[in-house]
N, C-alpha and C positions, 0 to 999 in steps of 0.2 A: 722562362727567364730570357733577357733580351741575350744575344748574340756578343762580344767583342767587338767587333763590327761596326754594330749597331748603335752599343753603345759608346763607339767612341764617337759617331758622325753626331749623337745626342749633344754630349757635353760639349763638341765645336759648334752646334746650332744656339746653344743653349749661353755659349760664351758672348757671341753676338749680341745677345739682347740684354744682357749684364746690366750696362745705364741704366735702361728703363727698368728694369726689375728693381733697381736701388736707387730709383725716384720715386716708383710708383706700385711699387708689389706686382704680383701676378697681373691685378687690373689692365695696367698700364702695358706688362707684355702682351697680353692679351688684344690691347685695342691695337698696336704695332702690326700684329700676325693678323688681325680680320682685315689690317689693309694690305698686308701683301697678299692673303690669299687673295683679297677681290681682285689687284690685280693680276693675277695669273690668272684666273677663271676669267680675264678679260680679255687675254693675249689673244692677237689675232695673227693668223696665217693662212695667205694669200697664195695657190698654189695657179702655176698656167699650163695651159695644155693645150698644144699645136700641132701642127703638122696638115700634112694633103691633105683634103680631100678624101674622103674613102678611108681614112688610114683607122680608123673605130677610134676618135678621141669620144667620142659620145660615150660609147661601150666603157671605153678604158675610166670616162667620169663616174659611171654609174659602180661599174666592179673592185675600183680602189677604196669605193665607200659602202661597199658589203649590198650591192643594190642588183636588181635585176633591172628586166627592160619596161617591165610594167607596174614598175608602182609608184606611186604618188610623188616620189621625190624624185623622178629618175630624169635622168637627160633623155632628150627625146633623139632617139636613131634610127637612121634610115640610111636608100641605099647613095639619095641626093645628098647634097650639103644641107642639113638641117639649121646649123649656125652661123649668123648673119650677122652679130655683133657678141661682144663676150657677157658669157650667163654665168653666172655665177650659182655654185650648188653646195649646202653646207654639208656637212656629216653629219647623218643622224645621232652617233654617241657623240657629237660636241660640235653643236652649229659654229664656232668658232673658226674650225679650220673649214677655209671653201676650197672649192677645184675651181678654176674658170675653165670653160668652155670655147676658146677662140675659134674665130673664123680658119677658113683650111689655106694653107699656105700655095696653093698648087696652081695659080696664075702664071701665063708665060710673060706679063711685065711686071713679078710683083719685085718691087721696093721694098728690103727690108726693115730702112728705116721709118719710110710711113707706114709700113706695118706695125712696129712696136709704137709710135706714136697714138695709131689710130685705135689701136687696144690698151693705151693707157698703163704701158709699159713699168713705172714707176712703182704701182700699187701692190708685184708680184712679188712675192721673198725669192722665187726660182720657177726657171723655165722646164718642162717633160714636152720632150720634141717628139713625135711618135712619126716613125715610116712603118708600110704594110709590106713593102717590096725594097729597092735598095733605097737607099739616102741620095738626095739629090742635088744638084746644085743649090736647089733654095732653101734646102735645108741646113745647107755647110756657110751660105749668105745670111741667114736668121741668126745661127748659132755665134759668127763675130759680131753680128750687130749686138747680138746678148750679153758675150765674153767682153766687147769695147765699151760699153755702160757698166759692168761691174757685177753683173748677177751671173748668178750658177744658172749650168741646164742639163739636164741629164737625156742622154739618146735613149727612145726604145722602141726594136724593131719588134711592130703586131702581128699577130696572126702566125705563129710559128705551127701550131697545130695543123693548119692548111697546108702551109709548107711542107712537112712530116708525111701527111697523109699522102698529097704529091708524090713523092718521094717515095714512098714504099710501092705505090702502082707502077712506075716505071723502074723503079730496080727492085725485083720481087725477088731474084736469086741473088741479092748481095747487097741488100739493103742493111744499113749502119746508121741509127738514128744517133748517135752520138758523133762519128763521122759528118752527117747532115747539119748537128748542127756548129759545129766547128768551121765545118764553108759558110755558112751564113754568118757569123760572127764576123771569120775573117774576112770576109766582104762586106760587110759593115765598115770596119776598121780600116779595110784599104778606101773604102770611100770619102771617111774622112780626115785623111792623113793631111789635107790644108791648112787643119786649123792649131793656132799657134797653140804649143807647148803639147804637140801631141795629138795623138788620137784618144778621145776622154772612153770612159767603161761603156759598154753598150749590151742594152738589158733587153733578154729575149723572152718575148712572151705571149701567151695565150691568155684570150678572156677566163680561165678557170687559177684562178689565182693561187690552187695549190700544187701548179704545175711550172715547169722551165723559171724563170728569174724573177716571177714575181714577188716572190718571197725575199729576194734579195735585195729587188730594187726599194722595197719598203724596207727592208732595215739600214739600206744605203743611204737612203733618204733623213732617216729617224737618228743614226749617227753623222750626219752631217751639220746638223741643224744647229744653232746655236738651244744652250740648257733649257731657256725658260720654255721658247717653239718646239723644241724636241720632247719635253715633257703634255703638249696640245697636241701634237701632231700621233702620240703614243696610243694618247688616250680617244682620239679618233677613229682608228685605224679597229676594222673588224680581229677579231679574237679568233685568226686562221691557223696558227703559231704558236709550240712552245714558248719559242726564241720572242714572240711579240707581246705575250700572255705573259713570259718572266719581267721582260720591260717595262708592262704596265703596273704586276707588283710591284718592284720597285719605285715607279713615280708613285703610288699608292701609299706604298709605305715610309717615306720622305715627307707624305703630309701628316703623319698620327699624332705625329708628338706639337706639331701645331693647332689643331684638329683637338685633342684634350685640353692643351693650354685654354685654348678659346672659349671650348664647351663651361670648362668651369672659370671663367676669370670674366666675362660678359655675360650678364641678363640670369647666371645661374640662381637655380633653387635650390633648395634642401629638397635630397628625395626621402621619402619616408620610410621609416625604419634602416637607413645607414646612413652611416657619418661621410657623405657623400653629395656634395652640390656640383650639380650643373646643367646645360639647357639641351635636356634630350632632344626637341627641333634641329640642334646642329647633328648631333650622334643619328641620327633615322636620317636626312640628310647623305650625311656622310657615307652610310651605307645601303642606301640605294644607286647613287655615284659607285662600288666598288661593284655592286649585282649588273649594272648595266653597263660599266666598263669592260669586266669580264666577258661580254654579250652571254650571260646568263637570266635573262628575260625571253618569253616564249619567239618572240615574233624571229629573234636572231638564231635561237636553236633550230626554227625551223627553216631559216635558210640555209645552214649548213647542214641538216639533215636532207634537204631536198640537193645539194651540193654533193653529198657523198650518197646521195642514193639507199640511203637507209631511214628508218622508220623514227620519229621524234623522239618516240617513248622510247626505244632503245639508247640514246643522247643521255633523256631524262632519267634515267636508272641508276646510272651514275652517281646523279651529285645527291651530298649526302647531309650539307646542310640545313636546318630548319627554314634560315632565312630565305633559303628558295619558294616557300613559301607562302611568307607575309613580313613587311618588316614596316612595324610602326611602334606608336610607343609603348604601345604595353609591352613588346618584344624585347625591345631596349630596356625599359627596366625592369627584365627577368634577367639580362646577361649582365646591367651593372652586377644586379643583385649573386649573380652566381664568380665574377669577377672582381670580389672587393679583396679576398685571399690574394690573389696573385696581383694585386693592385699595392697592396701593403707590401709583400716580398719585394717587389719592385724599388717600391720607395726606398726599402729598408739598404737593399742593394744601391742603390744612385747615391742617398745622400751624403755619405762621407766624402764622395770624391767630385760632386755638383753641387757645387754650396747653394745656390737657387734653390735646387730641391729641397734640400737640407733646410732652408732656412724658411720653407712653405710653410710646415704643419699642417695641419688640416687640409690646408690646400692641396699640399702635395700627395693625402691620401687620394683627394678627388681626381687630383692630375694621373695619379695609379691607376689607379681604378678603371678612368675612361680610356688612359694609353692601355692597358693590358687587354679590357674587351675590342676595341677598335682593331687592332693588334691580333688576336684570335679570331673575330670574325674575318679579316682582310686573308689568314693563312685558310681556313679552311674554304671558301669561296675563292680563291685562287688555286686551292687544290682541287676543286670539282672545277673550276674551267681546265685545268690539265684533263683530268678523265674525261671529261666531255673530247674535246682533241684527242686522244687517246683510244679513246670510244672511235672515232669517225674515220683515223687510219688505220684500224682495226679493220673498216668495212671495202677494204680494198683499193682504198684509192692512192 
């Protein structure tokens, strides 16, 4: 049974589309939500990434999008300036959100405002400033040209793990890696005490993203964003994280009740042997999107397995889903077929108090029906991406 919760965000989503329901039935909602979903699935977000010379923005492109150094999608690094104008690289779970790649800032005439000109300043929703060593002038000169145009930028110092290791060879009797990193911080900060309204957060980090701030600086990011961006940028972002894996249910489950509507109110059929119409293409669809959001597809397990230094098949133990699988249509309609019970409880529960539903009939079994399995498949494949995570801090990391 849906949640309180849940079911109150229903009957406010539900209130919304009211007119069209009592112009045009389901249909008519129905065609409403296949256009807002196309647009969100179109949303674009434009991210930049600056700084020196040296400082790993190549690296930092490649490991914020779950990527190593060699493979096919990856920013090319080196120990030169490898970029010469802005490359733009999208996310393998949602070409939508890109990182650009900017040239390195670390010229002794550089201009900051024909820097942002000459990289097409405009096109970015926010700036990630990246130093390896302290912040510098041309850093703290970027950042108001950034701040006087109107866009955000977030500081992040690289390479903290070098630092660290540094650090324990020259003070082997009194070494305090928490200590260590509190002066790096604070020297960050007193570095860029110029710029107006403060010195902004400044996020420390290593290439292994389930180390020092990187974990923070993606959910800093993810809650900054405006809804519709914050819901693309979610579902981008690798499955390293409780905290990012709860985020992405969430946006996941904000689409179900859209996501049924649509299934039965466009192109549906009758399925055979239940009192049930709708267009399983969207439902297989839909839950292939929640398998590879999760990064429960092989290729992503086995980067977090080669990540935590443990074996795939121990990852893969875990999950305990079928759809891990296969998920096509015969699959789909084995779970209408096992979810038409708890598709009817639903309705039976909604419609007194959501006239919409109330006033469906038939329809509203179908709208059951595909909310209740969509619904059940979304909880239990978000619970095997927790045990997979689960599984991997397990293995000592």
């Amino acid at each position: 049974m849906a949640d309180e919760e849940e079911f109150t965000d229903l009957k406010e989503e539900f209130e919304k589309f009211k007119d069209e329901f009592e112009s045009g039935g389901l249909a008519a909602v129905a065609s409403k939500i296949k256009s807002h979903l196309e647009d969100m699935d179109n949303v674009q977000l434009n991210i930049a990434i600056t700084g020196e010379s040296g400082s790993g923005k190549s690296t930092f492109v490649n490991c914020i999008r779950g990527l190593g150094a060699e493979e096919k999608e990856s920013a090319k690094t080196g120990v030169v300036e490898e970029t010469m104008e802005p490359t733009m690289y999208p996310c393998p779970k949602n070409p939508n959100v890109r990182f650009w790649d900017l040239p390195g800032i670390g010229t002794s005439n550089f201009q900051a405002d024909q820097y942002l000109e000459k990289v097409r300043f405009d096109q970015y929703d926010f700036f990630i400033i990246i130093a390896s060593e302290r912040f510098r002038a041309n850093h703290i000169t970027l950042a108001q040209a950034v701040q006087k145009m109107g866009k955000k930028f977030y500081f992040v110092r690289s390479m903290i793990d070098r630092d660290i290791d540094a650090a324990s060879k020259r003070r082997k009797n009194n070494f305090n890696e928490k200590k260590i990193l509190e002066e790096i911080r604070q020297n960050c900060v007193d570095c860029l005490q110029k710029l107006e309204g403060g010195s902004p957060s400044v996020f420390l980090i290593s290439f292994e993203p389930l180390l020092y701030d990187f974990q923070k600086l993606e959910e800093t990011l993810e809650k900054e964003l405006p809804k519709h961006k914050k819901d693309a940028f979610l579902q981008a972002l690798p499955n390293i994280s409780l905290q990012i894996s709860e985020g992405k249910r969430k946006v996941l489950r904000a689409r179900i009740w859209k996501l049924a509507a649509l299934s039965c109110g466009v192109a549906a059929v009758p399925i055979p042997g239940l009192s049930v119409v709708c267009d399983v293409a969207i439902l297989v669809r839909e839950l292939r999107l929640y398998y590879n959001t999760f990064s429960l597809d092989d290729e992503s397990l086995q980067s977090l397995a080669q990540r935590v230094d443990k074996p795939v098949e121990d990852l893969k133990s875990v999950i305990k889903s079928p759809l891990a699988k296969e998920i096509s249509t015969d699959v789909v309609l084995k779970l209408l077929t096992t979810a038409v019970g708890g598709g009817l409880m639903l309705v039976e529960y909604w419609a007194s108090t959501i006239p919409i539903i109330g006033s469906i009939a038939a329809g509203g079994i179908s709208f059951g029906t595909t909310y209740y399995m969509l619904k059940s498949c979304l909880e239990e494949l978000a619970e095997d991406a927790k045990n997979v995570l689960t599984r991997a801090v397990e293995s000592g990391v």
